[in-house]
C-alpha positions in Angstrom: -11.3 56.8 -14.0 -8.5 53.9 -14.9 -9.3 52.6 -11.8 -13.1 52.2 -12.3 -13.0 50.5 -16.1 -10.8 47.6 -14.5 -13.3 47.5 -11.5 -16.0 47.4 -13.6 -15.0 45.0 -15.9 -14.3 42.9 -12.9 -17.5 43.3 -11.6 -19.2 42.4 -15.6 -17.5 39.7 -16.0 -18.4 37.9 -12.1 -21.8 39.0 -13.4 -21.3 36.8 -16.7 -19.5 33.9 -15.3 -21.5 33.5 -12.3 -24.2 30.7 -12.8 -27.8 31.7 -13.7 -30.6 30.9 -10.8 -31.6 27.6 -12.5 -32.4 29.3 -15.4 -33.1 26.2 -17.5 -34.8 24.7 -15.1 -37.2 27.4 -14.6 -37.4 26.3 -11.0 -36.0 27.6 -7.8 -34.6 25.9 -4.7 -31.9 22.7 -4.3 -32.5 19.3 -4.0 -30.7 17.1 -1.0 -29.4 13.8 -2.6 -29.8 11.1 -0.4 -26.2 10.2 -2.2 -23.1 11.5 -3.1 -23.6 12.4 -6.3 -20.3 10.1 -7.6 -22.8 7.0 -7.0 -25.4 8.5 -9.2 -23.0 9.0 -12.0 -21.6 5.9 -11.4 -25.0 4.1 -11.1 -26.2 5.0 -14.8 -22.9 4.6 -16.2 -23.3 1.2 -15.1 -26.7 1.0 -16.5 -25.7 2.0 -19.4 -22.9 -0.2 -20.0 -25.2 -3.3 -18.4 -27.9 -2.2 -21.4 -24.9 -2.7 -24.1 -24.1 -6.7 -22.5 -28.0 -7.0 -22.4 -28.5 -6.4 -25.9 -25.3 -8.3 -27.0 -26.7 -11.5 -25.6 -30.3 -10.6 -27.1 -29.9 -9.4 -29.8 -29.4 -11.8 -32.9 -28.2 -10.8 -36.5 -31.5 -9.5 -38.7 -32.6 -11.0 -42.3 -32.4 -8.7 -45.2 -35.9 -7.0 -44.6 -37.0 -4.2 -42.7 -37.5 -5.2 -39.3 -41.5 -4.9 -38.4 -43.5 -3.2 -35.7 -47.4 -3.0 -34.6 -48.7 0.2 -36.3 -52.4 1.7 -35.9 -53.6 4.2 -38.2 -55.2 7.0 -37.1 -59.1 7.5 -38.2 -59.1 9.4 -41.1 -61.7 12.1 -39.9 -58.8 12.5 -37.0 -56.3 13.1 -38.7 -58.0 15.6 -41.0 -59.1 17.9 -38.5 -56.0 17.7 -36.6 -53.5 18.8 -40.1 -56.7 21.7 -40.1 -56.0 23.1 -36.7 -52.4 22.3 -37.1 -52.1 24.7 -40.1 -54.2 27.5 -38.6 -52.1 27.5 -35.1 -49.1 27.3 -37.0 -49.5 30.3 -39.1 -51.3 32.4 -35.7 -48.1 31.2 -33.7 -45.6 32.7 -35.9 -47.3 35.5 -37.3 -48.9 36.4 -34.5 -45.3 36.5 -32.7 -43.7 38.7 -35.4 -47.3 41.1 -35.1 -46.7 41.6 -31.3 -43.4 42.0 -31.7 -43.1 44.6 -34.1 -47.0 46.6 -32.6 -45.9 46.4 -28.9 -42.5 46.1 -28.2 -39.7 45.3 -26.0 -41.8 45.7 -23.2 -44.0 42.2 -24.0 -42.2 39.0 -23.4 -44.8 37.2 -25.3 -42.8 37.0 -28.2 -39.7 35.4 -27.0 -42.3 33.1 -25.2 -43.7 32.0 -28.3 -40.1 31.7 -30.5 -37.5 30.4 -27.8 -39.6 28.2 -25.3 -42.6 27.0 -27.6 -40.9 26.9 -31.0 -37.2 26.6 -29.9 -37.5 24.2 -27.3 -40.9 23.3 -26.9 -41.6 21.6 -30.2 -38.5 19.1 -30.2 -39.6 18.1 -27.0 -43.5 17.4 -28.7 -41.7 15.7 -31.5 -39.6 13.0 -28.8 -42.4 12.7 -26.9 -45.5 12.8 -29.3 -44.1 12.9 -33.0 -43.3 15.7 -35.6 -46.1 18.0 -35.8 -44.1 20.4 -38.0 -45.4 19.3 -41.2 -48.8 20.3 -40.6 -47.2 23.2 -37.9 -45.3 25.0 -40.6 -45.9 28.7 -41.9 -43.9 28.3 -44.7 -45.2 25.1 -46.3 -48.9 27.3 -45.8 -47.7 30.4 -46.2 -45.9 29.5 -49.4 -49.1 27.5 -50.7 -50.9 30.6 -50.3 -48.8 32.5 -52.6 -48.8 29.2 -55.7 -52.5 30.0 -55.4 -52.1 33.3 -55.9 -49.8 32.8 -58.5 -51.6 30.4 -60.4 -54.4 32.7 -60.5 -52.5 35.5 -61.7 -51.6 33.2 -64.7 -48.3 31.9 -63.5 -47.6 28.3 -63.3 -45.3 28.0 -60.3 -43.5 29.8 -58.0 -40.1 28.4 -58.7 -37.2 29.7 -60.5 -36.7 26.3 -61.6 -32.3 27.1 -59.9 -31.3 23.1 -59.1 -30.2 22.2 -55.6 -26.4 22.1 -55.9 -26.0 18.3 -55.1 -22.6 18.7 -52.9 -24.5 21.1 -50.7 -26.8 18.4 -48.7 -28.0 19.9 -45.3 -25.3 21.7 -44.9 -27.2 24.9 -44.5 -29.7 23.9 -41.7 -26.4 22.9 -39.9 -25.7 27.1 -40.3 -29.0 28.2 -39.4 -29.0 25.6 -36.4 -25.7 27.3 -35.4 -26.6 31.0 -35.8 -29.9 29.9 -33.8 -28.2 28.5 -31.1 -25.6 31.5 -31.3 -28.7 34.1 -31.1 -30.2 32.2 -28.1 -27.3 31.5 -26.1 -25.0 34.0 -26.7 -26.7 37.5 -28.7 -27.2 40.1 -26.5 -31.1 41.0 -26.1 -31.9 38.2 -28.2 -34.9 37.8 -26.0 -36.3 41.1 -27.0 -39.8 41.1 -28.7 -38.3 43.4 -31.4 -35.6 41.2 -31.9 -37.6 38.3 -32.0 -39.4 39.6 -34.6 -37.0 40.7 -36.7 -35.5 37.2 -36.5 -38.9 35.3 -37.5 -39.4 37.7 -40.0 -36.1 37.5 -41.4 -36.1 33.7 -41.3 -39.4 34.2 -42.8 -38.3 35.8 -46.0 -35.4 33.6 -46.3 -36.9 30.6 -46.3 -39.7 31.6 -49.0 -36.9 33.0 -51.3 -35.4 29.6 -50.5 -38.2 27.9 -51.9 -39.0 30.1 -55.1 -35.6 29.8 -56.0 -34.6 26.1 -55.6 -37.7 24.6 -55.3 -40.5 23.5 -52.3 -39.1 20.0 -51.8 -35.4 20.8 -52.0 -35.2 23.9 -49.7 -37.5 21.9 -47.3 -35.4 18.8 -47.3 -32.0 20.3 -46.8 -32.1 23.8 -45.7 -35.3 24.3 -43.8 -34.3 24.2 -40.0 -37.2 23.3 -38.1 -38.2 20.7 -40.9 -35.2 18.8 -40.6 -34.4 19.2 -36.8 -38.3 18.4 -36.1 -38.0 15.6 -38.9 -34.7 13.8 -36.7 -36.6 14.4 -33.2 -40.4 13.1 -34.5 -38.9 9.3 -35.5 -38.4 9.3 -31.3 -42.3 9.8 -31.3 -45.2 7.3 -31.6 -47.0 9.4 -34.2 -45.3 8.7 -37.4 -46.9 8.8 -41.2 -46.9 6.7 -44.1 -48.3 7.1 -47.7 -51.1 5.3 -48.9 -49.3 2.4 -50.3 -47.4 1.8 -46.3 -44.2 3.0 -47.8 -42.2 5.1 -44.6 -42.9 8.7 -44.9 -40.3 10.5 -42.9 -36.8 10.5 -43.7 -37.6 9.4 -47.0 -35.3 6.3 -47.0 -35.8 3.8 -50.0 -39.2 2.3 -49.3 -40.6 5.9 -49.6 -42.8 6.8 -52.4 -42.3 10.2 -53.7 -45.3 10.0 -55.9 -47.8 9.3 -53.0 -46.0 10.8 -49.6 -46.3 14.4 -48.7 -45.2 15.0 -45.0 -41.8 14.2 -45.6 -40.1 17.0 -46.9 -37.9 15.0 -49.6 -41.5 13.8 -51.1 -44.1 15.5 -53.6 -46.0 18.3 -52.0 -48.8 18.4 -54.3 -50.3 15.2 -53.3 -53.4 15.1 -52.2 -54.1 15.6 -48.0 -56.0 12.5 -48.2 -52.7 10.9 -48.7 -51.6 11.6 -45.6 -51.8 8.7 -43.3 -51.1 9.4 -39.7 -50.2 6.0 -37.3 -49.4 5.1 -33.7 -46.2 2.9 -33.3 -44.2 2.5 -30.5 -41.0 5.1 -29.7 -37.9 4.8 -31.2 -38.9 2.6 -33.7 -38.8 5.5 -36.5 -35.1 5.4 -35.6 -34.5 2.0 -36.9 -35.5 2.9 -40.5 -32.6 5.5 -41.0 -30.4 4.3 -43.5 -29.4 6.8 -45.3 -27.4 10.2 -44.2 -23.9 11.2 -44.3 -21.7 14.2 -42.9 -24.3 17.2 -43.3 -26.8 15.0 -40.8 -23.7 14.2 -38.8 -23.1 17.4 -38.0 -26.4 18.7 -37.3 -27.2 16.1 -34.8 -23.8 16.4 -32.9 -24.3 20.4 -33.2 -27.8 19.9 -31.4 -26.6 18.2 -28.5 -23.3 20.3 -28.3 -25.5 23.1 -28.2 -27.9 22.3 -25.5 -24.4 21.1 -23.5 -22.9 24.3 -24.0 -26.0 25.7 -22.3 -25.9 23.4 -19.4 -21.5 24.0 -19.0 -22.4 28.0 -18.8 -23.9 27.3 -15.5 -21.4 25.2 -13.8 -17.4 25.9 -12.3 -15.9 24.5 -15.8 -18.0 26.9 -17.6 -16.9 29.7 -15.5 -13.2 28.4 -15.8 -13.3 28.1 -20.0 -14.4 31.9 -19.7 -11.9 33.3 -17.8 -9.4 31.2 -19.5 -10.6 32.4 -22.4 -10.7 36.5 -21.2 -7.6 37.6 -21.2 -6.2 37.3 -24.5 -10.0 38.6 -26.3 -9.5 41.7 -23.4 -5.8 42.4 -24.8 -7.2 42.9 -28.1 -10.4 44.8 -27.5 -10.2 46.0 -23.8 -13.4 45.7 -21.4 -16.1 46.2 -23.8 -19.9 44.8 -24.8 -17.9 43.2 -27.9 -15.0 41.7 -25.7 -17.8 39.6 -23.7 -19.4 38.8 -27.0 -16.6 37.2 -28.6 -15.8 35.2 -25.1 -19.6 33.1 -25.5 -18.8 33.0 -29.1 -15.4 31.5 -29.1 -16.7 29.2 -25.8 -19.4 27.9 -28.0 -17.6 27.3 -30.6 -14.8 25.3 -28.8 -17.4 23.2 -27.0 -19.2 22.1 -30.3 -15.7 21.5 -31.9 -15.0 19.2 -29.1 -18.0 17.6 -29.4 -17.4 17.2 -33.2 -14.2 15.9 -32.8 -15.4 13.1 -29.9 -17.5 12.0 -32.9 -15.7 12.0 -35.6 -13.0 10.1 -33.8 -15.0 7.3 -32.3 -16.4 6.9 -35.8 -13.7 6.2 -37.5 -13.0 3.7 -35.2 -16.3 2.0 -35.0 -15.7 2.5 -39.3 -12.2 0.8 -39.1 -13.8 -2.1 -36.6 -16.8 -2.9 -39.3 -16.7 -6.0 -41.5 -14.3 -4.8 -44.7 -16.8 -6.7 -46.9 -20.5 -4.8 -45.3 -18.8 -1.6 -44.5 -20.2 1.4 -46.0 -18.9 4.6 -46.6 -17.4 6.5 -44.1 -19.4 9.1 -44.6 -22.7 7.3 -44.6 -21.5 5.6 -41.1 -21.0 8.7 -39.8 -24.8 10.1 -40.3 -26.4 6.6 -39.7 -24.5 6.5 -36.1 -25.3 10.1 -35.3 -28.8 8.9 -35.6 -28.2 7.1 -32.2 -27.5 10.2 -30.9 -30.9 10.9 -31.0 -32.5 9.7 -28.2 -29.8 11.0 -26.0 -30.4 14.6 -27.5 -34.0 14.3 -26.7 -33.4 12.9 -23.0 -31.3 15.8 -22.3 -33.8 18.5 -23.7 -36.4 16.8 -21.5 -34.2 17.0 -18.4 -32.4 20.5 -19.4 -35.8 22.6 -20.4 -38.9 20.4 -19.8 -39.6 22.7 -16.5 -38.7 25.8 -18.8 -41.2 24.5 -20.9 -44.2 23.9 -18.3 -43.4 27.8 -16.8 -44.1 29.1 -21.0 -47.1 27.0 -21.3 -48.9 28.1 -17.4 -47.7 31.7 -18.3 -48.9 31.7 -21.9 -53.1 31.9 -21.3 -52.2 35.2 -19.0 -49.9 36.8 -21.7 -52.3 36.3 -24.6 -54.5 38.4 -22.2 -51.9 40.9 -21.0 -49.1 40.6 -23.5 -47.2 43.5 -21.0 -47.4 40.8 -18.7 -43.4 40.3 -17.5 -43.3 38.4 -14.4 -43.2 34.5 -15.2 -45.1 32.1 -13.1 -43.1 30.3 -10.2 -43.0 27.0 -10.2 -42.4 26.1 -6.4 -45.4 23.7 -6.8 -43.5 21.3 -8.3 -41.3 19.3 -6.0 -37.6 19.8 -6.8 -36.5 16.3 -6.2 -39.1 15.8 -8.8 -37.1 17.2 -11.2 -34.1 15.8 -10.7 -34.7 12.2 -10.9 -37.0 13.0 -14.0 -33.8 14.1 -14.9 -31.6 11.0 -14.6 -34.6 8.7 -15.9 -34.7 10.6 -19.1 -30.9 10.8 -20.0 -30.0 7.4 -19.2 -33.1 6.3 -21.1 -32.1 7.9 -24.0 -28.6 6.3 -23.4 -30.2 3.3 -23.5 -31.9 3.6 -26.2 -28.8 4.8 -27.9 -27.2 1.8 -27.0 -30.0 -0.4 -28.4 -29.8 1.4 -31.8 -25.9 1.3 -32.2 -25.9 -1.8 -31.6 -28.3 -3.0 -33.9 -26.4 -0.6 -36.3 -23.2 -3.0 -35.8 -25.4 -6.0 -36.4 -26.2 -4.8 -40.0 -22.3 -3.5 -40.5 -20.5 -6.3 -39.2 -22.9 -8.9 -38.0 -19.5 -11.2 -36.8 -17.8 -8.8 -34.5 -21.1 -6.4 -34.0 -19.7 -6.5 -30.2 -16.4 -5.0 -30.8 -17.8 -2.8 -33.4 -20.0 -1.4 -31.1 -17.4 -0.5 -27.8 -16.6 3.0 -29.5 -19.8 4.2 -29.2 -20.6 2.4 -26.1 -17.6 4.3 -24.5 -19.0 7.8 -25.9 -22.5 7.1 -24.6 -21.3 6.4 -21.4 -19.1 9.5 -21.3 -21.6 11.5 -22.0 -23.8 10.2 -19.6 -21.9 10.7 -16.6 -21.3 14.2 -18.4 -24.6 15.3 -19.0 -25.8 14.3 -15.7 -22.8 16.0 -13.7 -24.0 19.5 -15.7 -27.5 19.0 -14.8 -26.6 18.6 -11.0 -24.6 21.0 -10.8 -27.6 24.4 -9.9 -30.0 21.8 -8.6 -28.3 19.2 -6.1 -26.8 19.4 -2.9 -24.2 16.7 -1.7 -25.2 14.9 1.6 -25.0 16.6 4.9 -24.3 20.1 3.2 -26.9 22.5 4.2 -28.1 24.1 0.7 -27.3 27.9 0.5 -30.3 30.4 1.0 
């Protein structure tokens, strides 16, 4: 028997450090480069850093105003019907999750499908590459509407406890509920079980109302409520954006907004009218250039995001597997071979790789702060949150390359579980070509790189229009980093080197 625990353990733990089958990808097979894959990774570093001497050269130093874009409003009738079906597939989607959940069972995966791939993955990836839906998607904002009616006719006026938002507190909470999400995803065991599913939407559920009777709609929204504010950073990637009557910027709620008139924002009035509401088209990124305002909270909510869907990527590659068993031996000492020993090695993994990627920040923004213009510099805290907005579209290119095929297998599988939610075998996707993937891949993270690049550097511009250039090399060099990173991670299940024959 003394000899079988070790054995066994063994055996668990080349179970748990081997890589998945391409898991994220949601696609089976390898692709042969046509070259070694050090080119690649030196190719878009290289575009990268050629974007950052581009815009250098370009780019000039902006006036004082807000810099101006074509918008076209959406019809009216349009956008009306749309917020309509929004709200009613928003409250079927997560109620009707939690419902099958707790009536079926374990045995449906239509739950999980729902939560982790269209919710969890599936709507940041809507919000980069469409716009925020959220708004109009949310259960709570209807949910909790339901219940001021209810109130009101019962004779109360409001369904708030009238508590203030503790000032000091910012978003500091969604950055907790983004990590215990990611946590429960990546690391709980059976955290893709319909009946813990459910219990997690319906705990978040619960929370999230109390959250709102106690401090107030507008306040839990703004700073607490995770989906509002991750979906809120993703959808100013989009080219659906809204603005209040008057043309003031809705999301974000920067100065120009009007929190008498705008309603989609979280930070603004909810009890304005719907009519209010005025959807537009604009072209991507451009909701990125209107960030001004953010500090430390914002920071770390963005950097936790990408860490997150990183530390994802890492568990599939030799590093990964190299962190864990680095990491083994002293968590075994302590709690021998057991469920909690393996529980505590992803834990501590994950929370090593997002303190490394905290730290990456934090350093290269103090030195981007340090290189500003003394007399246009502005706090260190508010640099930190506006420059972690760059991060944005480098978050969103990786999602696309990390789960977009994860993605299409939820949405072909979806019409035959809402038929047969005991349903369990997920659609292969062998009809789409694996090469395919892969340079869908590169194209998206170093466009978002790009991108990055574009916005940091017009984020120097403003800071420290005289030496913008050498203001701007920190996160230049962090950008490029992480390019070469993020595309080595996603290579690593998918790609063969030439003139290796792939493995069966």
């Amino acid at each position: 028997m003394s000899r079988r625990l070790p054995l066994a353990g063994a055996g668990l733990l080349a179970l748990l450090l081997a890589p998945a089958p391409v898991v994220a990808h949601a696609i089976g097979g390898t692709f042969q480069l046509p070259v070694p894959l050090w080119l690649y990774l030196a190719g878009a570093a290289v575009a990268v850093a050629a974007s950052f001497v581009v815009t250098s050269i370009v780019a000039r130093p902006e006036p004082g105003e807000r810099p101006s874009y074509p918008v076209y409003p959406v019809p009216a009738a349009v956008a009306s019907t749309g917020r309509i079906g929004l709200r009613v597939l928003g409250l079927a989607w997560w109620y009707g999750a939690i419902g099958v959940g707790f009536a079926i069972g374990d045995i449906s995966p239509l739950p999980a499908v729902l939560f982790w791939i269209g919710i969890w993955v599936g709507l940041p990836i809507a919000a980069v590459v469409l716009g925020n839906p959220w708004p109009s998607l949310s259960p709570f904002r209807t949910t909790f509407a339901a219940l001021e009616w209810l109130a009101r006719r019962a004779g109360a006026v409001r369904l708030h406890a009238g508590i203030p938002y503790p000032n000091g507190l910012d978003r500091w909470p969604a950055v907790a509920l983004l990590a215990i999400g990611i946590w429960a995803e990546l690391v709980l065991p059976g955290g893709d079980r319909a009946g813990a599913v459910a219990w997690l939407m319906i705990g978040y559920t619960l929370l999230t109302l109390v959250g709102m009777s106690l401090v107030g709609q507008i306040a839990w929204l703004r700073h607490a409520e995770l989906f509002e504010v991750e979906l809120g950073w993703f959808g100013r990637i989009g080219p659906v954006g809204r603005r209040s009557v008057g043309g003031e910027l809705c999301e974000g709620c920067d100065e120009a907004c009007d929190p008498a008139r705008c309603v989609d924002c979280p930070e603004c009035a909810a009890a304005a009218e719907d009519a209010e509401r005025r959807p537009e088209l604009r072209p991507w990124i451009v909701g990125l250039t209107e960030v001004t305002r953010a500090g430390w909270s914002d920071a770390a909510f963005i950097v936790l995001a990408l860490a997150g869907v990183s530390f994802d990527g890492l568990k599939e590659t030799a590093f990964g597997a190299a962190l864990l068993s680095t990491l083994l031996p002293p968590i075994q000492a302590l709690f021998g071979l057991t469920g909690t020993t393996f529980l505590l090695l992803d834990t501590l993994a994950f929370v090593l790789v997002a303190a490394a990627f905290g730290l990456a920040f934090t350093l290269i923004v103090a030195l981007a702060h340090a290189l500003a213009d003394p007399a246009r510099r502005r706090p260190l805290a508010s640099t930190a949150g506006v420059y972690a907005a760059t991060l944005l579209p480098i978050a969103g290119g990786y999602l696309i390359a990390h789960y977009l095929t994860l993605v299409i297998q939820g949405a072909v599988w979806l019409p035959s579980l809402l038929a047969d939610p005991l349903l369990s075998l997920a659609p292969v996707l062998d009809w789409i070509p694996i090469g395919l993937v892969w340079y869908l891949s590169v194209a998206s993270i170093v466009g978002g790189h790009v991108a990055g690049i574009v916005l940091a550097h017009r984020l120097a511009l403003r800071d420290a229009p005289s030496r913008a250039v050498v203001a701007g090399l920190p996160m230049v060099a962090l950008m490029i980093a992480y390019t070469v990173l993020s595309l080595w991670i996603i290579a690593q299940p998918i790609v063969v080197e030439p003139g290796v024959v792939p493995a069966a």
